[in-house]
C-alpha positions in Angstrom: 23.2 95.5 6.5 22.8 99.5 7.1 24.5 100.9 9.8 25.3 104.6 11.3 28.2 105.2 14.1 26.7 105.6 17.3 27.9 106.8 21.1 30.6 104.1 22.2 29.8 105.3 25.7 26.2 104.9 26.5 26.2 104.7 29.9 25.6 102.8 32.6 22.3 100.5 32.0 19.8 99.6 34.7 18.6 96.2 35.5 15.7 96.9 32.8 18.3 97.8 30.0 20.5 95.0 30.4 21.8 93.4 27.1 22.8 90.6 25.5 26.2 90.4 23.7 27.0 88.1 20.7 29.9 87.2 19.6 30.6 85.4 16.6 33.3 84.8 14.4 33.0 86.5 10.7 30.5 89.2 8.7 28.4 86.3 7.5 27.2 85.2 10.8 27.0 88.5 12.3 24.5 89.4 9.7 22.9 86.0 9.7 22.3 86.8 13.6 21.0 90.7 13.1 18.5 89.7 10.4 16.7 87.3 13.0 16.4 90.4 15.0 13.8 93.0 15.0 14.4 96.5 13.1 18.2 97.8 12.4 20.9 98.2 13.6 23.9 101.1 14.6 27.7 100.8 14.7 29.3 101.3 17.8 33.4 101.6 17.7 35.2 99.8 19.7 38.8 99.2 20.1 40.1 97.1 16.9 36.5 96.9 15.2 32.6 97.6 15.2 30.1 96.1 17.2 26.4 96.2 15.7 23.8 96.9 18.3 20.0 96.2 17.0 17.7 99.2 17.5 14.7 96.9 18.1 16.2 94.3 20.7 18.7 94.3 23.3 21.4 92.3 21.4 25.0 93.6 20.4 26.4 92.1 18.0 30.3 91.1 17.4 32.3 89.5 14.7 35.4 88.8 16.6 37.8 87.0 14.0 38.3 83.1 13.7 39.4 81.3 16.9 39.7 81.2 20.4 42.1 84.3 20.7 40.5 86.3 18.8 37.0 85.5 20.4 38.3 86.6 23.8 40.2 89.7 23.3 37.5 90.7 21.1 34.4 89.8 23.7 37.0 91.7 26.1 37.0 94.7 24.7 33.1 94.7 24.5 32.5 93.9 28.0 35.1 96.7 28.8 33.0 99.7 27.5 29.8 98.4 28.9 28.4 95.9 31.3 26.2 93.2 30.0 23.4 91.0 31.0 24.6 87.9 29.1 27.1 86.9 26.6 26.8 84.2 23.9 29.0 82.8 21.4 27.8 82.4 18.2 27.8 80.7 14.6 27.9 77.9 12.2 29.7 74.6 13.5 30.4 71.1 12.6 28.0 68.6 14.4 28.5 65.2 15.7 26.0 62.7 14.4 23.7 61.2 14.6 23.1 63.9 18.1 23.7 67.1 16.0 22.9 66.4 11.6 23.4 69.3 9.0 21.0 71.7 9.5 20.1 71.1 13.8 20.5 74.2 16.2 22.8 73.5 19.2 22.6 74.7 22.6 25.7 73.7 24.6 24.7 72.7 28.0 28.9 72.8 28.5 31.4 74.9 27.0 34.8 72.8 27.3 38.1 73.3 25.3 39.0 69.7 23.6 42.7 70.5 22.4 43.8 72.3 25.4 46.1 70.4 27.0 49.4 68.5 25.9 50.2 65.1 24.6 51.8 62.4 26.8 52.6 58.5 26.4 49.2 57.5 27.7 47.0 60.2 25.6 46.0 63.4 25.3 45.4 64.9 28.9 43.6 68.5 29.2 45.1 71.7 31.3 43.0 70.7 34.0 44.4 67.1 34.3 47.5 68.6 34.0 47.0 71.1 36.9 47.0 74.2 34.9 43.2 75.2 35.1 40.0 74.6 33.6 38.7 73.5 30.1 35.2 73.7 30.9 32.4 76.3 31.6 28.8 75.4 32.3 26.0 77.9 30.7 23.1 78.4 33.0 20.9 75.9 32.7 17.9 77.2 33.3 18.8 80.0 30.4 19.5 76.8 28.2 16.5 75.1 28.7 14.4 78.3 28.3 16.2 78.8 25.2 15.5 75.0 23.6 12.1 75.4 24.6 11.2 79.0 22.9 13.4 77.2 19.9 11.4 73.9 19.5 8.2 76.1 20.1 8.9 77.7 16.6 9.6 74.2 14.7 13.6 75.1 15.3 15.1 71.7 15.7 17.3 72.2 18.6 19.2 69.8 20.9 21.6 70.3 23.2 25.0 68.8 24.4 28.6 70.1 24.8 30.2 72.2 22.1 33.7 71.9 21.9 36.1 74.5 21.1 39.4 73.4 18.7 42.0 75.5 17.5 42.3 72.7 14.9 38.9 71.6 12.3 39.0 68.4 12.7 39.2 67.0 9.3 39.6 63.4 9.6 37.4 60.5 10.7 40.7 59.4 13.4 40.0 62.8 14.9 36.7 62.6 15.0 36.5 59.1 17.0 39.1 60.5 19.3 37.0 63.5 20.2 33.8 61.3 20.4 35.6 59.0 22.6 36.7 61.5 25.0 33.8 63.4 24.9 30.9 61.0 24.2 28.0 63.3 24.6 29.7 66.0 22.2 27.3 67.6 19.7 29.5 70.3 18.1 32.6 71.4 17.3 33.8 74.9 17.0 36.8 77.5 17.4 35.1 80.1 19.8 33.2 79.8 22.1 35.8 78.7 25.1 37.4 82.2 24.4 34.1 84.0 24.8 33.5 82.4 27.7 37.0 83.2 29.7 36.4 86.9 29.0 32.6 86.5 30.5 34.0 84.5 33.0 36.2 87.4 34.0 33.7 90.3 34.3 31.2 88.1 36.1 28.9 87.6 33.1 26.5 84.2 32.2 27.3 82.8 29.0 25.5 80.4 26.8 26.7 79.2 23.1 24.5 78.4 20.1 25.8 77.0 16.7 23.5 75.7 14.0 25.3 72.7 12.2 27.2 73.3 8.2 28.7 70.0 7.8 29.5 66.8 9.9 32.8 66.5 12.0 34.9 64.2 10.7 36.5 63.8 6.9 37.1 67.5 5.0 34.3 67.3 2.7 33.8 71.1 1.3 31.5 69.8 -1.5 29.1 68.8 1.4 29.3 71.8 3.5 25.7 73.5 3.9 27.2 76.8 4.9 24.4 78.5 3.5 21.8 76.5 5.1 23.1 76.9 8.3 23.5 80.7 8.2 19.6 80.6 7.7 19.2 78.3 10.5 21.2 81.3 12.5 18.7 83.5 11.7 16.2 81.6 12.8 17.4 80.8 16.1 17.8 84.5 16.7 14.0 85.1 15.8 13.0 82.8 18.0 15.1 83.4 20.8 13.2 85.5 23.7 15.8 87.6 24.6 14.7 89.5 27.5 13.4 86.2 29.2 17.2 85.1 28.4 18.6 87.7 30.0 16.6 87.2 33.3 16.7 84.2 33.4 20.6 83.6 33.1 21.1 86.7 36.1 18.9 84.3 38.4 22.2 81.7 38.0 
């Protein structure tokens, strides 16, 4: 991927130059995303890394580090310098079959953190059973459906559902059934997009989240990871997406 530095301070866009920031968690994904995109891209410096914007697109692109910290100081500290359209987490995930197999695109219709909470004698209950706040955010779904649509209109098999955000992979098939259990319509799992979504949450900014699907939740398998199948199916998505539409359509609400 060839980059040169640009202005960090661009200025102030109009209505017309709104973009759309993407956040994802390593290198790999971030190119996966900016090869989907037409013509190059320039590095912009922002505080504790780069952000790659695409010359021929109104997409930024961010690799943020693994995790929901990471994500959300990272997405902060984008949607400090400049304001933005619409945010969207990004990457490979694990998928929950049969809803989400190896190789499916997911677009979260909710954004909800599944190991946010604390343990009691009666189960797991989340920060917002608990009285603490929320462990959910709800992309717009108009922007959602517009996305699936442009996505199965180019052969992309996409589906939607709740991705879940763990600080924890699960690796086990215990883990799995617990997480299907309490969220039954689940079709990923993982460790971002909850983060991103606080820091759009904060400046006022739509968010959606789109994974394409490495491996199944459930037993650590690495032999049966598709890692480099799903960074293709990343690129994809990101060809097909119609990001200007997107961006419109998310500001309606």
């Amino acid at each position: 991927m060839t980059a040169h530095v640009a202005d960090a301070h661009p200025g102030q866009p109009g209505p017309e130059r709104a973009r759309l920031l993407v956040v994802v968690a390593v290198p790999a994904e971030a190119e996966a995303v900016l090869r989907g995109l037409p013509g190059g891209a320039e590095a912009v410096p922002l505080p504790g890394g780069l952000l790659h914007r695409s010359t021929g697109t109104p997409v930024d692109v961010l690799a943020a580090g693994v995790g929901p910290a990471a994500a959300a100081a990272a997405a902060s500290a984008a949607l400090a310098v400049r304001p933005y359209g619409l945010v969207a987490s990004a990457g490979i995930a694990g998928g929950f079959a049969p809803h989400a197999p190896v190789g499916a695109t997911v677009l979260a219709d909710a954004i909800v953190a599944a190991d946010l909470g604390a343990e009691t004698p009666e189960g797991f209950a989340d920060v917002t059973e608990l009285g603490f706040g929320t462990v959910r955010h709800t992309p717009p779904p108009a922007a959602v459906a517009l996305a699936v649509k442009a996505l199965l209109t180019r052969d992309v098999d996409a589906v939607t559902g709740p991705v879940l955000t763990v600080s924890t992979v699960t690796g086990s098939a215990e883990r799995a059934a617990a997480l299907a259990a309490r969220h039954p319509r689940a079709a990923a799992e993982a460790m971002e997009g909850f983060g991103v979504a606080e820091a759009a949450a904060r400046y006022g900014v739509p968010v959606i989240e789109l994974r394409t699907v490495s491996n199944p939740v459930g037993p650590r398998d690495r032999a049966a990871w598709r890692i480099g199948e799903a960074l293709a199916a990343l690129e994809r998505a990101f060809a097909a997406l119609p990001v200007r539409e997107l961006i419109e359509e998310a500001g309606r609400g």
